[in-house]
C-alpha positions in Angstrom: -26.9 -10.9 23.5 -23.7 -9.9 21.9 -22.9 -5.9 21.7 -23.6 -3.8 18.5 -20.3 -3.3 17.2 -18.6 0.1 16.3 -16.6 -0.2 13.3 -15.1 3.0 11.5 -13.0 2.6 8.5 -10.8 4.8 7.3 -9.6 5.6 3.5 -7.1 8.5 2.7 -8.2 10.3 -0.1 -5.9 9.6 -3.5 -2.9 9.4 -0.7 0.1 9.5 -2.6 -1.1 12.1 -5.0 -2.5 14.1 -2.0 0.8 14.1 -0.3 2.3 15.2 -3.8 0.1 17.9 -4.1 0.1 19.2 -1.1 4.3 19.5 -1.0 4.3 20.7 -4.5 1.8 24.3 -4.9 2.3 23.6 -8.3 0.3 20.6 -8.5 -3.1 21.2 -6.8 -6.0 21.4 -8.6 -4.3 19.3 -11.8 -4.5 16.2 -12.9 -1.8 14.2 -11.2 -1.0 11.1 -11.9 1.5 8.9 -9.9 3.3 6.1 -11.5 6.3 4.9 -13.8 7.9 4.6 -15.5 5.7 6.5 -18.1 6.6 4.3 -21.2 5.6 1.1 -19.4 4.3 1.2 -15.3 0.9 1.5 -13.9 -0.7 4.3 -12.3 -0.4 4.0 -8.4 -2.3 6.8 -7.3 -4.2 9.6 -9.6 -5.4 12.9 -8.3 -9.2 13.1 -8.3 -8.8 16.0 -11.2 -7.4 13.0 -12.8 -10.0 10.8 -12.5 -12.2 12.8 -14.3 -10.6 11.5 -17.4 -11.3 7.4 -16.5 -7.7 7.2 -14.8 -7.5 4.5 -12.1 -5.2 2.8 -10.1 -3.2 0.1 -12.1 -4.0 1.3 -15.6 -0.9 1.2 -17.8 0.2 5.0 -18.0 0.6 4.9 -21.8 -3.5 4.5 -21.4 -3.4 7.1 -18.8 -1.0 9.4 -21.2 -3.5 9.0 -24.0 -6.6 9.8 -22.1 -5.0 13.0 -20.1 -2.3 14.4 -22.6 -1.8 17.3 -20.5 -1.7 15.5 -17.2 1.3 15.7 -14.7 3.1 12.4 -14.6 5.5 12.0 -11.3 7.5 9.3 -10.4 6.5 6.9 -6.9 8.3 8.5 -3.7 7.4 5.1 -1.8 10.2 6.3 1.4 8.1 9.9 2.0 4.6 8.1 1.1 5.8 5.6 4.3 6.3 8.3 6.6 3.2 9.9 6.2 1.4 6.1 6.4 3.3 5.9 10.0 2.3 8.8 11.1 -1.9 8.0 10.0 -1.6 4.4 12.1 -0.1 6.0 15.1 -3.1 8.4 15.1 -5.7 5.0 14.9 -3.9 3.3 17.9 -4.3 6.6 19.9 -8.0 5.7 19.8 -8.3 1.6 19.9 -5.8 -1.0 20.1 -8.1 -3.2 17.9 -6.9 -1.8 14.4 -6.4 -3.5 10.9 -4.2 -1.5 8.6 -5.3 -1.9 5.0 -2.0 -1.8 2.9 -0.5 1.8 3.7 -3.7 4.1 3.6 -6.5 3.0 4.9 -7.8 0.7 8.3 -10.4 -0.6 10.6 -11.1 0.3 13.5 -13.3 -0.7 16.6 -14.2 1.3 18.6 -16.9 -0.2 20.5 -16.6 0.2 23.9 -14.6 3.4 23.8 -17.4 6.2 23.9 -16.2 7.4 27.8 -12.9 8.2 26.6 -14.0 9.3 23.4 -17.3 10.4 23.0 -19.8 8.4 20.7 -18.7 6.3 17.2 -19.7 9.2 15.6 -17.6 12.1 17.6 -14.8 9.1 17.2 -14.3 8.9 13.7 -15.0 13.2 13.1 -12.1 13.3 15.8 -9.7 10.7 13.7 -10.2 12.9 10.8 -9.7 16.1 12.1 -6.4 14.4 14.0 -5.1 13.3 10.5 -5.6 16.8 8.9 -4.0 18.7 11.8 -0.7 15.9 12.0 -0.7 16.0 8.0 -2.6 18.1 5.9 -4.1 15.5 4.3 -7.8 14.7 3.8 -9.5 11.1 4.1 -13.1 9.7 3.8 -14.5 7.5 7.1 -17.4 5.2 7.5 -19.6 3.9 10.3 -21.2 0.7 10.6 -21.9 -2.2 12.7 -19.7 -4.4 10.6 -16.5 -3.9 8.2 -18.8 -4.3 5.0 -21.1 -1.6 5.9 -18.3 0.6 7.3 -16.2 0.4 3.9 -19.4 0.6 1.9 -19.7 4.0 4.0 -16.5 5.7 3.4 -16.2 4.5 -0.4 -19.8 6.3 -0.8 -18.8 9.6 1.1 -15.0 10.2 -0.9 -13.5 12.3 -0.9 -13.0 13.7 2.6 -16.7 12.3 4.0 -18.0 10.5 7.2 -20.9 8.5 5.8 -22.6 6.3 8.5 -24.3 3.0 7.1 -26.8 1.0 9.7 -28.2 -2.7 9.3 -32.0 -1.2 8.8 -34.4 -1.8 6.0 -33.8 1.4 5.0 -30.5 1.8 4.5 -30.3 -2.2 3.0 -32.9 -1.1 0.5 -31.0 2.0 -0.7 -27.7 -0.2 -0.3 -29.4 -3.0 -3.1 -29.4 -0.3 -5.8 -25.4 -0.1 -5.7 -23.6 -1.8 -8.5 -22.5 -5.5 -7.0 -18.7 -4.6 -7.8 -19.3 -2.0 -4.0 -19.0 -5.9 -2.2 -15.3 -6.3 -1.0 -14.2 -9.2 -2.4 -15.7 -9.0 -5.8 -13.1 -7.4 -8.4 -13.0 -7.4 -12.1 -13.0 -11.1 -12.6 -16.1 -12.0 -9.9 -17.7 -9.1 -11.1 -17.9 -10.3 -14.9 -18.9 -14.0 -13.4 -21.3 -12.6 -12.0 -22.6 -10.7 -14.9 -22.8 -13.3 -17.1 -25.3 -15.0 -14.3 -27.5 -11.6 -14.5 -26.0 -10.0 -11.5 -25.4 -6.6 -11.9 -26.4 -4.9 -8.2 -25.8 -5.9 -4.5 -29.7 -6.5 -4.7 -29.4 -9.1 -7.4 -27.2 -11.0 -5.4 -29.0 -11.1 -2.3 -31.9 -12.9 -4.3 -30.2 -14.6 -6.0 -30.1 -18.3 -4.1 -26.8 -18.9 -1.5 -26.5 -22.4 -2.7 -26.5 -20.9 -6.6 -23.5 -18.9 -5.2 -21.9 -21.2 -2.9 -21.8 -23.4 -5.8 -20.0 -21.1 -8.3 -17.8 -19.5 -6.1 -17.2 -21.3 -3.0 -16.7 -20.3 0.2 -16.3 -16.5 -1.1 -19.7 -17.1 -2.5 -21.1 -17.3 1.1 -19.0 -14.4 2.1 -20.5 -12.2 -0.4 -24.2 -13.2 -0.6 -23.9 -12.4 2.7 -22.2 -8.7 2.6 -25.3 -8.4 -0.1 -27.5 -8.8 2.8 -26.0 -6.8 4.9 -23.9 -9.4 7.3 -20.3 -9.4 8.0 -19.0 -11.2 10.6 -15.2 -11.0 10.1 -13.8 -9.1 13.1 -11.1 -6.0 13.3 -7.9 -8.4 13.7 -4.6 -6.7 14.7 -2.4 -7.1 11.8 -0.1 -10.1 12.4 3.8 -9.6 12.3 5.4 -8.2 8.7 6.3 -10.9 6.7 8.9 -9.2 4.8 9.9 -5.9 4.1 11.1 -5.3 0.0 11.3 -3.2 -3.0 11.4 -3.1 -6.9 12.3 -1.1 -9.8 10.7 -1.8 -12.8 13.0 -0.1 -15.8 12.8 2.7 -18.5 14.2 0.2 -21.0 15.2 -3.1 -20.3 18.8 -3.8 -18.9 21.2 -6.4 -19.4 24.5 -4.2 -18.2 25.6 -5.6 -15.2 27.2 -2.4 -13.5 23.5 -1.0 -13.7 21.9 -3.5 -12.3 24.7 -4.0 -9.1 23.5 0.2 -9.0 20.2 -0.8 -9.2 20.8 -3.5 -6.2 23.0 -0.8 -4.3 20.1 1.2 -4.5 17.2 -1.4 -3.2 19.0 -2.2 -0.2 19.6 1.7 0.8 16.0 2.0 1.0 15.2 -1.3 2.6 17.8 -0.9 5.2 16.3 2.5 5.9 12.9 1.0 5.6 13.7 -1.8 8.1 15.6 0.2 10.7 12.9 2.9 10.7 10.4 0.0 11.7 12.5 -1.9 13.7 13.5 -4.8 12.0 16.3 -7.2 11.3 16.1 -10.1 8.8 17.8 -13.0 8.0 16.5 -14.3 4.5 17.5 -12.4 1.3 15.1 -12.7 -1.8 16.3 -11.7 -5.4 13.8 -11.2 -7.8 14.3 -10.5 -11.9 11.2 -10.2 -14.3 12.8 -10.7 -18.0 11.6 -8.4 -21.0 9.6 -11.5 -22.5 8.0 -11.3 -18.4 9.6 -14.5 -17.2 9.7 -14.2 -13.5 12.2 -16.2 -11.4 13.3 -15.9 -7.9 16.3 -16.5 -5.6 16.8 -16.5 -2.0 19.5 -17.1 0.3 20.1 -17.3 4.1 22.4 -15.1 6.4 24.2 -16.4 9.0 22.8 -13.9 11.2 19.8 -10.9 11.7 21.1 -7.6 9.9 19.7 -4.3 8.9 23.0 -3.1 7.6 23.2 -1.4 3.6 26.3 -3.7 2.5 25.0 -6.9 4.3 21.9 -6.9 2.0 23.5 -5.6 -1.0 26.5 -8.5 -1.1 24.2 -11.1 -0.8 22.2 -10.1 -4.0 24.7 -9.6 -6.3 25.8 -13.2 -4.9 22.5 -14.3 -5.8 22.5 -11.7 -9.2 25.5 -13.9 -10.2 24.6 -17.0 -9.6 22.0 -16.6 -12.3 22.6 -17.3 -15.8 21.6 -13.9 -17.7 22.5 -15.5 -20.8 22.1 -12.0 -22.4 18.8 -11.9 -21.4 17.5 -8.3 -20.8 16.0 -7.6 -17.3 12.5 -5.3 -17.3 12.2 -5.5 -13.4 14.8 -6.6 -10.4 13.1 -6.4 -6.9 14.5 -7.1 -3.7 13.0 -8.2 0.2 14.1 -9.6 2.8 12.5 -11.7 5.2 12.8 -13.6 8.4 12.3 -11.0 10.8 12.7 -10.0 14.1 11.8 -7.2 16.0 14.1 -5.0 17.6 12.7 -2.2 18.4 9.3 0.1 18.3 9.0 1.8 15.1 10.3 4.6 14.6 12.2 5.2 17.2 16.5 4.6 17.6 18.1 1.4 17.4 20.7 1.1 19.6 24.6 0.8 19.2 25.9 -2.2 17.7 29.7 -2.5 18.1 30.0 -5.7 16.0 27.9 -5.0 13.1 29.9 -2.3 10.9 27.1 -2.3 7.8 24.5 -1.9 10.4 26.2 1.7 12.0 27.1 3.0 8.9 23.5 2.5 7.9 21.9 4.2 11.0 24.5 7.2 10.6 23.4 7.9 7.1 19.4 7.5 8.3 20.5 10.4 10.8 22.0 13.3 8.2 19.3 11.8 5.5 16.7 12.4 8.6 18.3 15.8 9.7 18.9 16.9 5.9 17.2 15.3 3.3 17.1 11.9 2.1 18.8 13.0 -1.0 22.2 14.8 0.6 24.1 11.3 1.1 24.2 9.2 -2.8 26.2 6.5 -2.2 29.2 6.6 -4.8 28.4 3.9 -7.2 24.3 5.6 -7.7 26.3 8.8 -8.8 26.5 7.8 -12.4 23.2 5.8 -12.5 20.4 8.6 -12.1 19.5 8.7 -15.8 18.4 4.7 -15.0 17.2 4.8 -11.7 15.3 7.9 -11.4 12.8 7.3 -13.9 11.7 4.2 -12.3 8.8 3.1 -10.5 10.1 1.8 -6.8 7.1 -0.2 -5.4 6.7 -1.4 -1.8 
């Protein structure tokens, strides 16, 4: 017979708005919304004072303007919101090594089997918590279950800054059947108005409703779902496989067809992914250029090194090669994004990359990571952003 499992998932609590208010006095107990830019991004993050006015996560923020007029609208720090994420996983592999990270604020974690160096599930997940909070200030939500659905159910039910357990008994599925259908991973706005339209409004309309009715509308996720509705979830805490890619974009105030800004706007991208990169301990070899046009065309370029880099100048060459082997054509760019992929791992995260006597770009990069590390990442602007902070600081720079 095969062990109860001992899943606890974790969910930090509006994170980047959280981290914003808690370095900023100023902003607690407001309405904070974190986005951009304001006259055409999204909402990343809003404070749970925000909320209160129907904000959400990915609602254009000339919605989220209109609805809170007197909320406070900051820009996305990704770089600080990354150092606090790093901090969080280390915290979860200091108590299992079996740990799925969720994007950068929120995991799974098993800890079955750990209760003699740990105490209980329970005492596990109160101690995760109170680890975060003393390494961060920051609050988050967990839930217990036997399975991921139940444990995620859990910690969505108990925001903010719960611990919510969730068992596979009757009692706890009948209570669970009342919830609205939309609480089932896997079902977002598009499932959830299919689903509708079939008369399917709670996670106990779904469980009666037939699996081969399901399976038939929605395929294998159909399955996966009706099953969640009754309470079964066999998917299993998989440690995260190797980063893909490592990359960042700027979406614009206005759109841009100046080629000097957007060469800034390039410089700019691969400070941050270099940093980014060396920080976890990664060199790559592909470089990907990416330019959304203001009628939202979206094209892409990419280009190979000759060899592994996490050097500045390396990554910024090759995309204003790629930049001008494109034919603007006067056509004005809303958003240019950069990644790069073909890794390889160097190094643990985090921690110092050694010397490299034949790669120029990739010193020069780790001695500006030192004094930005020592004194701010803002005391070293490399000379050709200098000019450009009207543009580039009222961006939104997502990961």
């Amino acid at each position: 017979m095969e062990k109860l499992r001992k899943i606890i998932h974790v969910d930090m609590d509006a994170f980047f708005a959280q981290i914003e208010q808690r370095d900023n006095p100023g902003y607690k107990n407001k309405p904070l919304i974190v986005g951009g830019p304001l006259n055409r991004g999204v909402v990343s993050t809003a404070s749970y004072e925000a909320r209160k006015y129907g904000i959400h996560s990915g609602m254009p923020l000339s919605r989220a303007k209109k609805l809170c007029p007197e909320g406070l609208f900051i820009p996305v720090n990704m770089e600080k919101y990354l150092r606090e994420s790093m901090i969080i996983k280390n915290i979860f592999h200091n108590f299992t090594p079996l740990v799925e990270i969720i994007g950068c604020d929120e995991g799974f974690l098993d800890v079955t089997g750990c209760e003699r160096l740990f105490g209980n599930a329970l005492e596990i997940a109160k101690k995760i918590k109170g680890k975060i909070y003393e390494s961060t200030n920051l609050t988050s939500s967990a839930g217990l279950g036997p399975n991921k659905f139940l444990a995620k159910l859990a910690s969505n039910i108990g925001k903010p800054n719960g611990l919510t357990v969730l068992e596979n008994t009757d009692e706890i599925l009948k209570k669970i059947r009342l919830l609205p259908v939309s609480y089932i991973h896997g079902v977002g706005h598009v499932t959830n108005k299919e689903l509708g339209s079939m008369g399917i409004y709670t996670i106990g309309d779904l469980a009666d409703t037939p699996l081969e009715i399901i399976e038939a509308r929605f395929g294998e996720t159909g399955r996966v779902i009706h099953d969640m509705s009754n309470g079964i979830d066999n998917r299993k805490v998989n440690l995260n496989p190797e980063v893909k890619s490592i990359g960042r974009e700027i979406t614009y105030c206005k759109d841009i067809n100046d080629l000097s800004i957007l060469k800034s706007t390039l410089l700019l991208l691969s400070q941050k992914i270099a940093r980014n990169m060396r920080y976890r301990g990664y060199r790559g070899k592909i470089i990907t250029l990416k330019l959304r046009f203001a009628n939202f065309r979206t094209i892409t370029r990419r280009t190979a090194l000759h060899e592994h880099t996490y050097g500045i100048f390396d990554i910024y060459r090759t995309t204003v090669s790629l930049l001008r082997s494109i034919d603007l054509n006067h056509n004005r760019i809303r958003l240019i994004g950069v990644s790069v992929s073909g890794l390889e791992h160097i190094s643990e995260p985090g921690s110092l990359i050694y010397y490299n006597k034949n790669n120029y770009n990739e010193n020069l990069t780790e001695a500006i990571d030192t004094i930005s590390n020592k004194f701010g990442e803002n005391k070293i602007i490399l000379a050709n952003l200098i000019e450009r902070n009207d543009i580039i600081d009222c961006k939104a720079i997502k990961p």
